[in-house]
C-alpha positions in Angstrom: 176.4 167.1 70.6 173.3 169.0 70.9 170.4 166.7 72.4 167.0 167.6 71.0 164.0 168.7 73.2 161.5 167.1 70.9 163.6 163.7 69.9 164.5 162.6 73.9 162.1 164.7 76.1 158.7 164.0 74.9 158.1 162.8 78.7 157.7 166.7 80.0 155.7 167.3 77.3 152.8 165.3 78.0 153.3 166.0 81.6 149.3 166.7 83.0 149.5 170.2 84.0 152.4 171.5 83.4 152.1 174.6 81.3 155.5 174.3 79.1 153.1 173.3 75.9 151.7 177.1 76.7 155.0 178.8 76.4 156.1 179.9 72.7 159.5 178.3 71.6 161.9 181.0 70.5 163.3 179.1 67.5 161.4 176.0 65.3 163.1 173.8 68.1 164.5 174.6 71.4 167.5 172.8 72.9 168.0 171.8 76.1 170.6 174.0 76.1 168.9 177.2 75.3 166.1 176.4 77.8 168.2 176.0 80.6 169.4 179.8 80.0 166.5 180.8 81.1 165.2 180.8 85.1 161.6 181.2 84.2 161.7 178.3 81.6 164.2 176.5 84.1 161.6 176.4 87.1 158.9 174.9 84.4 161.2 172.1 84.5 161.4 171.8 87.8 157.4 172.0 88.7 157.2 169.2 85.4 158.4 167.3 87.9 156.4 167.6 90.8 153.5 167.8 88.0 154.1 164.3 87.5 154.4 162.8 90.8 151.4 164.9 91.4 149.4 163.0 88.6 150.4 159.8 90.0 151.0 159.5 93.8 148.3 162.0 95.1 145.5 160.6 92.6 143.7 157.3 94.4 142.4 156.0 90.4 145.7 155.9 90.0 147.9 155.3 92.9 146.7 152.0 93.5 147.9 151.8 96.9 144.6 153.5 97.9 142.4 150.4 97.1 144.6 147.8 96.6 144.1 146.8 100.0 141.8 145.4 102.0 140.4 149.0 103.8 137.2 149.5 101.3 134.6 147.1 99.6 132.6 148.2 97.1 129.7 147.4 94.5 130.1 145.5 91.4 129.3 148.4 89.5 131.8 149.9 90.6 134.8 146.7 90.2 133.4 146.2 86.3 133.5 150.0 85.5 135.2 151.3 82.7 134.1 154.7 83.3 136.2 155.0 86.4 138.9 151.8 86.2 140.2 151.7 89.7 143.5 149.8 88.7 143.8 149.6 92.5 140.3 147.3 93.3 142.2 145.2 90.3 144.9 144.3 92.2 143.4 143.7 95.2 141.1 141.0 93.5 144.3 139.0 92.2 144.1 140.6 89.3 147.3 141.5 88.5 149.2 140.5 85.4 152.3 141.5 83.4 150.9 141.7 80.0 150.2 145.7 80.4 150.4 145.9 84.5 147.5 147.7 86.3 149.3 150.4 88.0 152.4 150.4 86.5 154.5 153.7 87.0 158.3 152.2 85.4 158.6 154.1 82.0 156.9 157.4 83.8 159.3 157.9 86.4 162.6 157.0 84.4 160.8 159.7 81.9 161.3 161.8 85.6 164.5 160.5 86.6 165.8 161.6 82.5 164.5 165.1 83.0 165.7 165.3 86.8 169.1 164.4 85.2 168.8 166.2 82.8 168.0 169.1 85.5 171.2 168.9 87.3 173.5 168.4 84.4 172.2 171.6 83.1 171.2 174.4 85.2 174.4 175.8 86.6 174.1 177.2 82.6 171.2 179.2 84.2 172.2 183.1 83.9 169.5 184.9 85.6 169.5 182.9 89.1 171.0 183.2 92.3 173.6 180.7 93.6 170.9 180.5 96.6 168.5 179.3 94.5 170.6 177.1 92.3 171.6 175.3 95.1 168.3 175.1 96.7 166.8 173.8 93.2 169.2 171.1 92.6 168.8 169.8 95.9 165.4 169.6 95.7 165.2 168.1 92.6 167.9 165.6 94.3 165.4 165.0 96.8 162.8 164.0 93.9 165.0 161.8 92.5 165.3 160.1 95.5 161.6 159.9 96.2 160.8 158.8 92.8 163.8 155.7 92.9 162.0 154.8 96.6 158.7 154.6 95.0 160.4 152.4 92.3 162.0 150.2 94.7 159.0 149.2 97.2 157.1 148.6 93.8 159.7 146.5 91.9 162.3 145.4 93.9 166.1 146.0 92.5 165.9 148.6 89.7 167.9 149.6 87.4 170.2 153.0 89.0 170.7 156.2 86.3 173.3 158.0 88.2 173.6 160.6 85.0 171.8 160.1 81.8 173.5 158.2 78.8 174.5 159.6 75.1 171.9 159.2 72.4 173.9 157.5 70.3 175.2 154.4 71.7 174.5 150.6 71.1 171.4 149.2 72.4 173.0 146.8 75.0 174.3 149.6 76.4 170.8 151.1 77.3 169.9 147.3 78.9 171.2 148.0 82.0 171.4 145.1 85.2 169.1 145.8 88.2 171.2 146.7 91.1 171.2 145.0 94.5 168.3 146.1 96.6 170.5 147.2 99.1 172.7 149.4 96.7 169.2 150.3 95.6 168.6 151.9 99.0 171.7 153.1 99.5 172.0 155.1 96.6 168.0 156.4 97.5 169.8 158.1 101.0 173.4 159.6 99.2 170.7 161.3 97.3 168.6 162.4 100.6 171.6 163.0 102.0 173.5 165.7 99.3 170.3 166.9 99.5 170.4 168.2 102.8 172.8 171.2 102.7 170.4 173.5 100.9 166.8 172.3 101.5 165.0 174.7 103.3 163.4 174.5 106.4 159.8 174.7 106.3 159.7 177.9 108.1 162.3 179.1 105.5 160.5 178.2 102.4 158.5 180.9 99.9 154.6 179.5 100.2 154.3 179.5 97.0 156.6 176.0 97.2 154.8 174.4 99.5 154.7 171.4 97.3 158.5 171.2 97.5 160.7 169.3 99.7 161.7 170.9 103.1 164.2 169.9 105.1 162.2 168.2 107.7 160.5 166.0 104.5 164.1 164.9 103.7 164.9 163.8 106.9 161.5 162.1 107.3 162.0 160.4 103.9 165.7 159.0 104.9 163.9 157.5 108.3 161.3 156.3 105.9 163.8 154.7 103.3 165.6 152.8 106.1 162.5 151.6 107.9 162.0 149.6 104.7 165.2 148.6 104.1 165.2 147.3 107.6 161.8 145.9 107.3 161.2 142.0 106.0 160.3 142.4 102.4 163.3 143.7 102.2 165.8 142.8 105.4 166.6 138.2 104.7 163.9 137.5 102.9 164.5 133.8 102.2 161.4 134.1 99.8 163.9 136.1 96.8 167.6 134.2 98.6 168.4 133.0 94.8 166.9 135.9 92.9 169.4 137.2 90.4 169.7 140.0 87.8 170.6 138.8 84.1 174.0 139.3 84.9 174.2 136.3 87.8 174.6 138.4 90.3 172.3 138.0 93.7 169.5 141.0 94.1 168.5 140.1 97.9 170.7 139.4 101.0 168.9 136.6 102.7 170.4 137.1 106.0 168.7 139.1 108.1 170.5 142.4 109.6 169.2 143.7 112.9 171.4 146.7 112.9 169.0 148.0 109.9 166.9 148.4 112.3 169.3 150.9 114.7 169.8 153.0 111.2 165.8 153.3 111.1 165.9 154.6 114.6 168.7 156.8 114.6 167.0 158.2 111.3 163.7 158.5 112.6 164.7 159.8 116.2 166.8 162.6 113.8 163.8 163.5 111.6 161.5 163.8 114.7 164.0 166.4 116.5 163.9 168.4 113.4 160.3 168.6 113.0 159.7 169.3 116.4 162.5 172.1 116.3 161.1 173.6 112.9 157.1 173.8 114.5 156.0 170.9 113.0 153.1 169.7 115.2 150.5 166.8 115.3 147.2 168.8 114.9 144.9 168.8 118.6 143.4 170.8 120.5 139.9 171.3 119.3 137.7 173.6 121.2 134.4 175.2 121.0 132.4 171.6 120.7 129.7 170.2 123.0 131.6 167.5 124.5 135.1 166.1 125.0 134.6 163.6 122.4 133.5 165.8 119.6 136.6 168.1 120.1 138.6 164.9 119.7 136.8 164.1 116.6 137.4 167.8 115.6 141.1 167.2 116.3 141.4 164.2 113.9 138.9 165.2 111.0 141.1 168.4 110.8 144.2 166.1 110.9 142.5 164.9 107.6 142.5 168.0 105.6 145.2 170.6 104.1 146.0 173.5 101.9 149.2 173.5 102.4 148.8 174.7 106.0 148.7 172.2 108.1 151.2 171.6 111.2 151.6 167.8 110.7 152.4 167.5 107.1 155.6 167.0 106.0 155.1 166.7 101.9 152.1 167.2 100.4 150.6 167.3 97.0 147.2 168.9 95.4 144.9 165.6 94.8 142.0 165.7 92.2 138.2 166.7 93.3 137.2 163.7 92.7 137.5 161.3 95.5 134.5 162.7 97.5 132.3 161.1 95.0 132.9 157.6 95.6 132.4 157.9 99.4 129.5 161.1 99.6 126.1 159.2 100.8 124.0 159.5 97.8 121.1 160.2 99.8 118.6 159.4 97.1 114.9 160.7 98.6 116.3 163.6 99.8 115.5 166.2 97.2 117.7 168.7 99.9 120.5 166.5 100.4 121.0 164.5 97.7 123.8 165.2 94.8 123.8 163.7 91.8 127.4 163.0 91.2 127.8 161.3 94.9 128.1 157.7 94.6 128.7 156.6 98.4 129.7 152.9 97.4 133.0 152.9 98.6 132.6 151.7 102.1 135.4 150.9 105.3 135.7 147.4 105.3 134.4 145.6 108.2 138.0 144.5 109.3 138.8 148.3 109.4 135.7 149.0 111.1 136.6 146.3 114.0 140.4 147.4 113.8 139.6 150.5 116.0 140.0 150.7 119.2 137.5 150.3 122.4 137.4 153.8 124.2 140.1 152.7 126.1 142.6 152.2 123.4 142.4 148.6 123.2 141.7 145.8 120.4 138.3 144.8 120.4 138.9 141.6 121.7 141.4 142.9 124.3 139.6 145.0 126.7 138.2 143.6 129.7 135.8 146.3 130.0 134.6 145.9 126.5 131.6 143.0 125.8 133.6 141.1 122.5 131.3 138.0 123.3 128.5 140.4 122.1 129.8 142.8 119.6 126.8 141.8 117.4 124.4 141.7 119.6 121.8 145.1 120.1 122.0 147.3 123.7 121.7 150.9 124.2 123.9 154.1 125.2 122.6 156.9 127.8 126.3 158.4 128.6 126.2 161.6 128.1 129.6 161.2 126.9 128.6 160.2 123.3 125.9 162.7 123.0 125.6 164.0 119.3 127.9 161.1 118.2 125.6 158.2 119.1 121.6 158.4 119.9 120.4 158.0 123.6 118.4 154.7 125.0 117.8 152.9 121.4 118.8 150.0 119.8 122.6 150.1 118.5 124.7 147.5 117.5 127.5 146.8 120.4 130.5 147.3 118.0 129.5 151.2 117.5 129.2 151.8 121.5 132.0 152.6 123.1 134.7 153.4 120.7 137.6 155.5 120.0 137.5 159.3 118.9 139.1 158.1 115.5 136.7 155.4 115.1 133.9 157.8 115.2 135.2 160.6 113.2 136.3 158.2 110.1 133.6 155.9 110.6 129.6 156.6 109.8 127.3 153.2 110.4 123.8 152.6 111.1 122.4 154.7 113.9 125.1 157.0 114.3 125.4 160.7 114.1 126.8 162.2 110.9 127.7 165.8 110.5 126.9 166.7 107.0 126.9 170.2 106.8 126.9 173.6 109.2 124.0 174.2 111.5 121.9 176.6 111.5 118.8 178.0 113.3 116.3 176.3 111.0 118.1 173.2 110.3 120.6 170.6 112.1 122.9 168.6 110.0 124.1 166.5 112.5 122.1 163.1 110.2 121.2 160.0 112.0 122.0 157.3 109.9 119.7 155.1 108.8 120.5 152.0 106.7 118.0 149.7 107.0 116.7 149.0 103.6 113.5 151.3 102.8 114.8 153.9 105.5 115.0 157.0 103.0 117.8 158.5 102.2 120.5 156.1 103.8 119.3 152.8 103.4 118.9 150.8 99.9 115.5 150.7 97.5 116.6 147.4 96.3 115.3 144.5 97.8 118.6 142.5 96.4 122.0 143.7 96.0 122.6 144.4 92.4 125.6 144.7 89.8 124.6 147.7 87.5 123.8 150.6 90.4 126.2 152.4 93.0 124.9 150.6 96.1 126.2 150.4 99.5 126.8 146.7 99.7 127.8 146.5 104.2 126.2 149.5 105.5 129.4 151.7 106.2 130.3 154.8 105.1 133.6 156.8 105.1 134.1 159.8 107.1 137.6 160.5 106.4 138.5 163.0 103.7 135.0 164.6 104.1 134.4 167.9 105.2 131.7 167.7 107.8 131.2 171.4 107.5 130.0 170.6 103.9 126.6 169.8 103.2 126.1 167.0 100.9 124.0 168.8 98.0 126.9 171.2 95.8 129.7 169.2 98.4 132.3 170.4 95.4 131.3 173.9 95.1 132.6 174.4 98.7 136.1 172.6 97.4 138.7 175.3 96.0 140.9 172.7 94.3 144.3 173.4 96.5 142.9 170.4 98.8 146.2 168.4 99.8 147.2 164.6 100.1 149.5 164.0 102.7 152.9 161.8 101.4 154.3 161.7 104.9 152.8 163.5 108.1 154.3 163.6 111.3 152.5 160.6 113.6 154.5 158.3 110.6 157.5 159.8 111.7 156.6 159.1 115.4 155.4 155.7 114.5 158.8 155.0 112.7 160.1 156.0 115.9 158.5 153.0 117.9 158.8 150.3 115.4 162.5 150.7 114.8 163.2 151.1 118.3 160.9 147.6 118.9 162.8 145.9 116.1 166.1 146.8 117.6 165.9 146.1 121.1 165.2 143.3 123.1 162.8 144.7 124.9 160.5 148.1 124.5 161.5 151.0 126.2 160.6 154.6 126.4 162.3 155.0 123.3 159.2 152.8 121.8 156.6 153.9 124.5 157.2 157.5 124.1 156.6 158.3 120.3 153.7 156.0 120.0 152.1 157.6 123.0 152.0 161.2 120.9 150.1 159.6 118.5 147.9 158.3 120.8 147.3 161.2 122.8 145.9 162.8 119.7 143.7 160.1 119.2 142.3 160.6 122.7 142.9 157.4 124.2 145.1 156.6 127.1 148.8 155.9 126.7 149.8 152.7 125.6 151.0 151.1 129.2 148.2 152.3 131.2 145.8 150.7 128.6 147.4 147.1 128.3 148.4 147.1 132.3 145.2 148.4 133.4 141.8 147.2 131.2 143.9 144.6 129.2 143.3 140.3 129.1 147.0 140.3 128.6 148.4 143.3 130.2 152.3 141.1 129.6 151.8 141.7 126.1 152.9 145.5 126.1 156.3 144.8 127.7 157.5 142.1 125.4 159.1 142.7 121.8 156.6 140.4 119.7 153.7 141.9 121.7 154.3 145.6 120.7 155.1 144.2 117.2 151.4 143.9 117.0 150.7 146.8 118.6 152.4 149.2 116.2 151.0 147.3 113.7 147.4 147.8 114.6 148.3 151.6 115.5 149.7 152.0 111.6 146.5 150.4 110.4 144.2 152.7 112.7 146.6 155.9 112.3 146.9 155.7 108.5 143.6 154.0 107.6 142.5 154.6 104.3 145.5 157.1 103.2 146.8 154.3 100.7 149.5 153.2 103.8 148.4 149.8 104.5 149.1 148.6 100.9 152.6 149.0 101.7 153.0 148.2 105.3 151.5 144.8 105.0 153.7 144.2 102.2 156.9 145.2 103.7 155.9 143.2 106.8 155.1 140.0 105.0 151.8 139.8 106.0 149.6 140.4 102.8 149.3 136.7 102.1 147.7 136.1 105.3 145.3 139.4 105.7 144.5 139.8 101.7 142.9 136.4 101.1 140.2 136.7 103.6 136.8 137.2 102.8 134.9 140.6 103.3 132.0 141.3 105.6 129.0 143.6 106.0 125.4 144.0 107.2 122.7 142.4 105.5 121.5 146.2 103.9 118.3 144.9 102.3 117.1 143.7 105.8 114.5 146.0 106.7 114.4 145.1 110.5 117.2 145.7 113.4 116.9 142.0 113.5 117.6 141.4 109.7 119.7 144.0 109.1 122.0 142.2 111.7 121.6 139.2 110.8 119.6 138.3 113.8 122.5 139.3 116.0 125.3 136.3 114.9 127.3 138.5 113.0 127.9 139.9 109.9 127.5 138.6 106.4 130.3 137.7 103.3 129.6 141.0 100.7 132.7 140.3 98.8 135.3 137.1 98.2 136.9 138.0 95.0 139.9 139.1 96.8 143.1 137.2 96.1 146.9 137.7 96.6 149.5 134.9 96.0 152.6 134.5 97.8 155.7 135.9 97.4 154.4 136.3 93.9 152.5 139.9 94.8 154.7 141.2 96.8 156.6 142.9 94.0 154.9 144.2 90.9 155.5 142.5 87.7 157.3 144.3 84.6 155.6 144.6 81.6 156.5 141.8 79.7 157.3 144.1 76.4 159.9 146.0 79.0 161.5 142.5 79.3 161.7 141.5 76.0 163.8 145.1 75.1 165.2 145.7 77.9 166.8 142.4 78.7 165.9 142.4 82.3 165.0 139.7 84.8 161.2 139.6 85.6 160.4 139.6 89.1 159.7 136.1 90.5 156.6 134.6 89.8 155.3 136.2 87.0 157.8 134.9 84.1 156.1 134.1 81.3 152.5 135.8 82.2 
């Protein structure tokens, strides 16, 4: 029976980007059939894919992962705006609800999962194509099936599994299939990965112009990935879902925990990192050519930050939209040679983020013995050469900017510190001193209140992180060339993977933990993680204990990944979001106009946002559309029945 491309694949159509409306049917209405005769029209297909995932998982309005944490806080403008609609500040803010879900993705990626079936049922039909390239195709395109079922699962939960796509022309209950087991969920994620393997290419092996595509080291990375959260609490005896059930009766969740989950993760992880290392895939370092140490480090991790598809440490990445840089640009307003009009620069760090980062020597804030915690908000003064061009010499600065790590300072901007916002030259430096005090043109606010209708920085922070620095400010996208990558899985995650599975596993840390944590580490310019906790450390026993490097992987993960819509999930799959999402968000007092009222006369910072909510277990798994229940006969996830 011939299936119709206009009656059952509307999906592609309305794919963003992908140019099949632009191509000239050769009857009234193509089949299927006759498409897939044809390579050219065949590798449409395949990019419709990729167009898709694109749209959604590289695009921070629409990923909500990016915001839907507690890594940014922003003005009320920007929460109430319709203009922009940042599904992912929603969430955070409790927000959530299953009449019409912020974020939702379920009926656009089993719209991806049809057409990848529909893929690999058809294009051995393909006349004009290699049996290379076949087989390279539809194991890629098995790889994307994969990736887009994981997404579904760490989302939703159990989901419903389309091993092939179903006749047109069958009852309805037929179509109302049960979710499956979470853990058949994940196992059928890595038979996926796994067929895949064969004929994915290396990364060295692969034509550039598919550098959006799976490689092989991305497939192992994803497998390592897949396991780690199948190992990880959400997901590994969580007594919170023990009688959650699908409509048939049977159980979803296996509330026993299984530590050899863990042993999978690491044997996965330890595999992925071996073949990334063997194919040239490298953590981006050594920076040269700067002043100091310090700035080469900073060099090191801002270029970390950036791709075009050529960068040594990604594993999969996709083309994000232009339009991120707005929402975190300074709008320098004042500065008629700085200042651009469609900068924003109201999305700010968070002050938990901005006190997550490490002391110089690689420690928590309150866990170096070298590093005055009693006095973080307190005023003193750097004159170590050291710092120079990152922090001013012999003036007032706030004790939680002195001192820090590299990554602090390249992803962090604050009051009276260095800023480079554009490429010097002999009449002008662009290495800016912040100012944001309230009156201090172009940094600090005109408003002698914090208002709800303008884009103001409401606690005195600014992102670094995704910027160029060798960009000036004024025209900042007229230097972009619109290939600029987001990076779905780099290699510190894999190293990170590494550690945490090993930790989880054994009874006690070993190298196996040690050593893979350390490489990230050593590319963030701080001292390897033993040294650190047995030498400047209050508790130098916590390193060598299980629970203890628990928390220290965590922070790591949190530093590592800050702001590249990773903490959304990590906290969820580790069962903390209920205790870090409720708490309330601080800043600087930006309309003080003095040190001493901009600091709030040195006792600390102020509340600048308390909206944010998450209930528990309720959030931890996204709610279906309540429409999608009613038709489809599923079981909504737990807690949001009847919302």
């Amino acid at each position: 029976m011939k299936k119709y491309l206009l009656s059952i694949l509307c999906g592609i159509l309305l794919l963003p980007g992908c140019n099949y409306l632009d191509m000239v049917p050769e009857k009234d209405i193509e089949t299927v059939e006759s498409l897939f005769e044809q390579r050219t029209k065949v590798e449409l297909w395949w990019k419709g894919l990729y167009a898709e995932l694109n749209n959604i998982f590289a695009d921070f309005r629409v990923n909500t992962a990016y915001l839907g944490a507690d890594e940014f806080v922003t003005c009320q403008a920007l929460h109430s705006s319709t203009l922009y609609n940042l599904d992912g500040l929603k969430i955070a803010d409790g927000l959530q609800m299953s009449q019409n879900p912020y974020g939702s993705i379920w009926y656009r990626m089993y719209v991806v999962i049809r057409n990848c079936n529909i893929f690999l049922e058809n294009v051995d039909h393909t006349y004009n194509m290699s049996e290379e390239d076949r087989n390279w195709w539809k194991a890629d395109v098995k790889a994307v099936k994969a990736y887009v079922y994981f997404e579904l699962v760490r989302r939703y939960g159990p989901i419903c599994l389309v091993p092939q796509n179903m006749p047109v022309d069958l009852p309805v209950k037929d179509y109302q299939l049960p979710r499956q087991h979470v853990d058949t969920c994940f196992k059928e994620i890595i038979n996926l990965l796994e067929e895949s393997m064969e004929y994915v290419p290396k990364h060295s092996q692969r034509i550039s112009n598919y550098g959006h595509t799976f490689s092989l080291e991305a497939v192992y990375a994803l497998k390592a990935k897949v396991l780690l959260y199948a190992a990880s609490p959400l997901f590994n005896g969580n007594a919170f879902y023990s009688d959650f059930k699908n409509k048939n009766g049977e159980l979803l969740f296996n509330s026993t925990y299984d530590r050899n989950k863990w042993l999978l993760a690491a044997e996965a992880a330890d595999k992925a990192a071996e073949m990334c290392e063997d194919g040239g895939r490298a953590l981006v370092l050594g920076a040269t050519g700067k002043k100091t140490d310090l700035l080469n480090k900073m060099a090191d991790i801002e270029n970390m930050s950036f791709s075009r598809f050529n960068n040594s440490e990604y594993l999969l990445e996709w083309k994000y939209p232009s339009t991120f840089y707005q929402f975190i640009l300074p709008r320098l307003v004042g500065d008629d040679d700085n200042f651009d009009s469609q900068a924003l620069g109201c999305l700010s760090p968070s002050m938990k983020m901005v006190e997550m980062y490490y002391t110089a020597n690689g420690l928590p804030i309150d866990a170096d013995i070298t590093w005055n915690y009693s006095n973080r908000y307190k005023l003193a003064s750097e004159s170590s050469p050291v710092y120079e061009g990152v922090i001013p010499m012999n003036i007032d600065v706030v004790n939680l900017h002195l001192r820090r790590e590299p990554r602090f300072y390249a992803c962090i901007a604050g009051d009276r510190m260095y800023w480079q916002r554009g490429t010097n030259t002999a009449d002008k430096d662009y290495n800016f001193l912040v100012k944001a005090h309230k009156g201090e043109e172009p940094w600090g606010t005109q408003y002698d209140f914090i208002v709800s209708n303008s884009w103001q920085n409401i606690n005195g922070y600014w992102l670094k992180k995704h910027l160029f620095s060798w960009f000036n400010t004024l025209g900042y996208a007229n230097n972009l060339q619109g290939n600029e990558t987001a990076a779905i899985i780099r290699l510190a995650e894999v190293y990170l993977m590494q550690a945490e599975a090993w930790n989880e596993y054994l009874d006690q840390p070993d190298s196996r933990v040690y050593d893979p944590l350390d490489k990230v580490r050593e590319r963030a310019g701080v001292l390897p993680v033993r040294e650190a906790w047995g030498s400047y450390s209050n508790n130098p026993v916590k390193v060598t204990t299980k629970v203890g490097m628990r928390d220290i992987i965590h922070q790591e993960y949190g530093i590592e990944f800050a702001f590249e819509g990773h903490r959304y999930w990590d906290i969820r799959r580790w069962l903390t979001a209920h205790q870090t999402m409720n708490e309330k968000q601080y800043g600087w007092n930006v309309i003080g106009t003095t040190d001493q009222a901009f600091y709030n006369y040195e006792t600390g910072p102020v509340v600048v946002y308390s909206s944010n909510k998450f209930i528990a277990p309720r959030d931890y798994l996204d709610p279906f559309d309540a429409e999608e229940i009613l038709i489809s006969g599923m079981v909504q996830n737990p807690g949001w029945g009847g919302r």
